[in-house]
N, C-alpha and C positions, 0 to 999 in steps of 0.2 A: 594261804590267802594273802596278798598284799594288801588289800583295804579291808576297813570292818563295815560291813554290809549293815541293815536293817532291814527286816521284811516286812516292814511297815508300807513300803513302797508299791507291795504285789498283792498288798493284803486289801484293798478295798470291798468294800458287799455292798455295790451298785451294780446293777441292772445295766445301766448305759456301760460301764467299766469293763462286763465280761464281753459285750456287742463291739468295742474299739478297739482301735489300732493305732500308732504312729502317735499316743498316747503320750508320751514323756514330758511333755510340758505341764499336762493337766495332772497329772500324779505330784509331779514337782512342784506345783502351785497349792494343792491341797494339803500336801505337806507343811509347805512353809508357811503357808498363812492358817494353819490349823481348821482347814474346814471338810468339808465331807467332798467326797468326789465328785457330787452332780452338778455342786456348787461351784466347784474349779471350771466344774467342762462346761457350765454354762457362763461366767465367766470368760473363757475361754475364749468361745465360739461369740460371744455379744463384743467384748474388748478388745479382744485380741485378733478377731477374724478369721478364727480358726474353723475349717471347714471339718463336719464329723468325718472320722476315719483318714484324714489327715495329717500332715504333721503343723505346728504353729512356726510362719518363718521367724526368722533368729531378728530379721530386718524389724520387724513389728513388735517381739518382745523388746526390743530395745528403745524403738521409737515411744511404746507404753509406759515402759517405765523412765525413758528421759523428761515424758510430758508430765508424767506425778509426781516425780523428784522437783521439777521446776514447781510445780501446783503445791508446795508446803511438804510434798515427799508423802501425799496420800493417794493410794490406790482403794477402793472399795471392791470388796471380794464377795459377790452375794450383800449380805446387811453389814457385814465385817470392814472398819476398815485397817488399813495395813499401811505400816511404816516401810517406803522403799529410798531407798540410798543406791545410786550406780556408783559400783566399785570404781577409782579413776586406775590409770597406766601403773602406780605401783604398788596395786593390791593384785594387778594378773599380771605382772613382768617383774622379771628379776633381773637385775643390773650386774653387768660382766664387763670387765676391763680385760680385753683382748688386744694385743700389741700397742698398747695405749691410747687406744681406742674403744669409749666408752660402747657396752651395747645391750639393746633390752632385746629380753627372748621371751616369750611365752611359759608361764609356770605352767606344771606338768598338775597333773591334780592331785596330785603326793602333796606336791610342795605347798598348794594351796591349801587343801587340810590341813598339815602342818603348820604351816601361818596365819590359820584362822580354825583355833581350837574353841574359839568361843560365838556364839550368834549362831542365826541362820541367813543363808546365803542361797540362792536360785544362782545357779552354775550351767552357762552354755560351752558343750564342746562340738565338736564340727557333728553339725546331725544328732546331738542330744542336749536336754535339759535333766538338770539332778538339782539335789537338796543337799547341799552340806550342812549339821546342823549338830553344833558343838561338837566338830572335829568328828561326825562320824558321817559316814556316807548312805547317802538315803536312794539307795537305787536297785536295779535288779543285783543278782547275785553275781554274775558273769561277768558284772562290770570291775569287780574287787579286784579281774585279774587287768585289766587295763590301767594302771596308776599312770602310765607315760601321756593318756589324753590329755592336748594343752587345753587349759581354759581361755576362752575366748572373750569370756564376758563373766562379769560377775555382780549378784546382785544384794545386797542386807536387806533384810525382811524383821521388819518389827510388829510382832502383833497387839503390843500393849502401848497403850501412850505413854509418852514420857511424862513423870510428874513434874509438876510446875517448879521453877527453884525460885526460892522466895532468900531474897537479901535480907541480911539482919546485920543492925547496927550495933558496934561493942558499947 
């Protein structure tokens, strides 16, 4: 296997979960923001406009999370709510000096695991959403062998608030 898999992904015991299709967003969401699946896909389908047995466009997940990132970087997931950060240009490109000419490319999803061994991350590749989530991969099995998928977008998912930092005078 190229990537380490979790079967946490396939594993959900919802009703609505065995009925869907085109699914990958709402698996990906209930992962990262640690909630139960009916909770993602209703979520989903209220937020994000996701029609049942659909898939959620990539336009709309991104639109979502650039309006919660601006809003203080909270999204509410069901009663949850959830810390999002939009990855910028050099958390998904990698930078190449080609004939002296600087150039960004697309990180493959190897590379991005690898550069982010630590958090959780909601990760769009062309036609899917995944969970990367402390450097391991939160997706079906068959995806372990695809490492070359570039990511196209990528998203930090915080599900605890940060504590307050409080100054102290010497």
């Amino acid at each position: 296997m190229y990537l380490k898999t979790n079967d946490k992904y396939s594993a959900f015991n919802s009703q609505i979960a065995k009925n869907e299709k085109n699914d990958c967003f709402v698996r990906a969401l209930a992962i990262a923001a640690e909630v139960d699946y009916d909770t993602a896909h209703q979520t989903a389908r209220e937020v994000f406009k996701r029609q049942d047995k659909k898939g959620t466009m990539g336009a709309m997940i991104a639109a979502v999370f650039l309006k919660a990132a601006d809003a203080g970087y909270i999204l509410n997931v069901g009663k949850k709510e959830i810390g999002v950060e939009v990855l910028s240009k050099t958390h998904i490109k990698n930078k190449y000096k080609l004939k002296g000419e600087i150039i960004w490319r697309k990180k493959t999803l190897k590379s991005f695991i690898e550069s982010h061994k630590t958090g959780t991350y909601l990760v769009t590749v062309a036609g899917h959403a995944l969970t990367v989530k402390d450097g391991e991969l939160m997706d079906w099995d068959k995806m372990a062998y695809l490492p070359t998928r570039k990511v196209l977008a990528a998203y930090r998912i915080r599900t605890n608030k940060p504590e307050a930092v409080q100054l102290s005078l010497f």
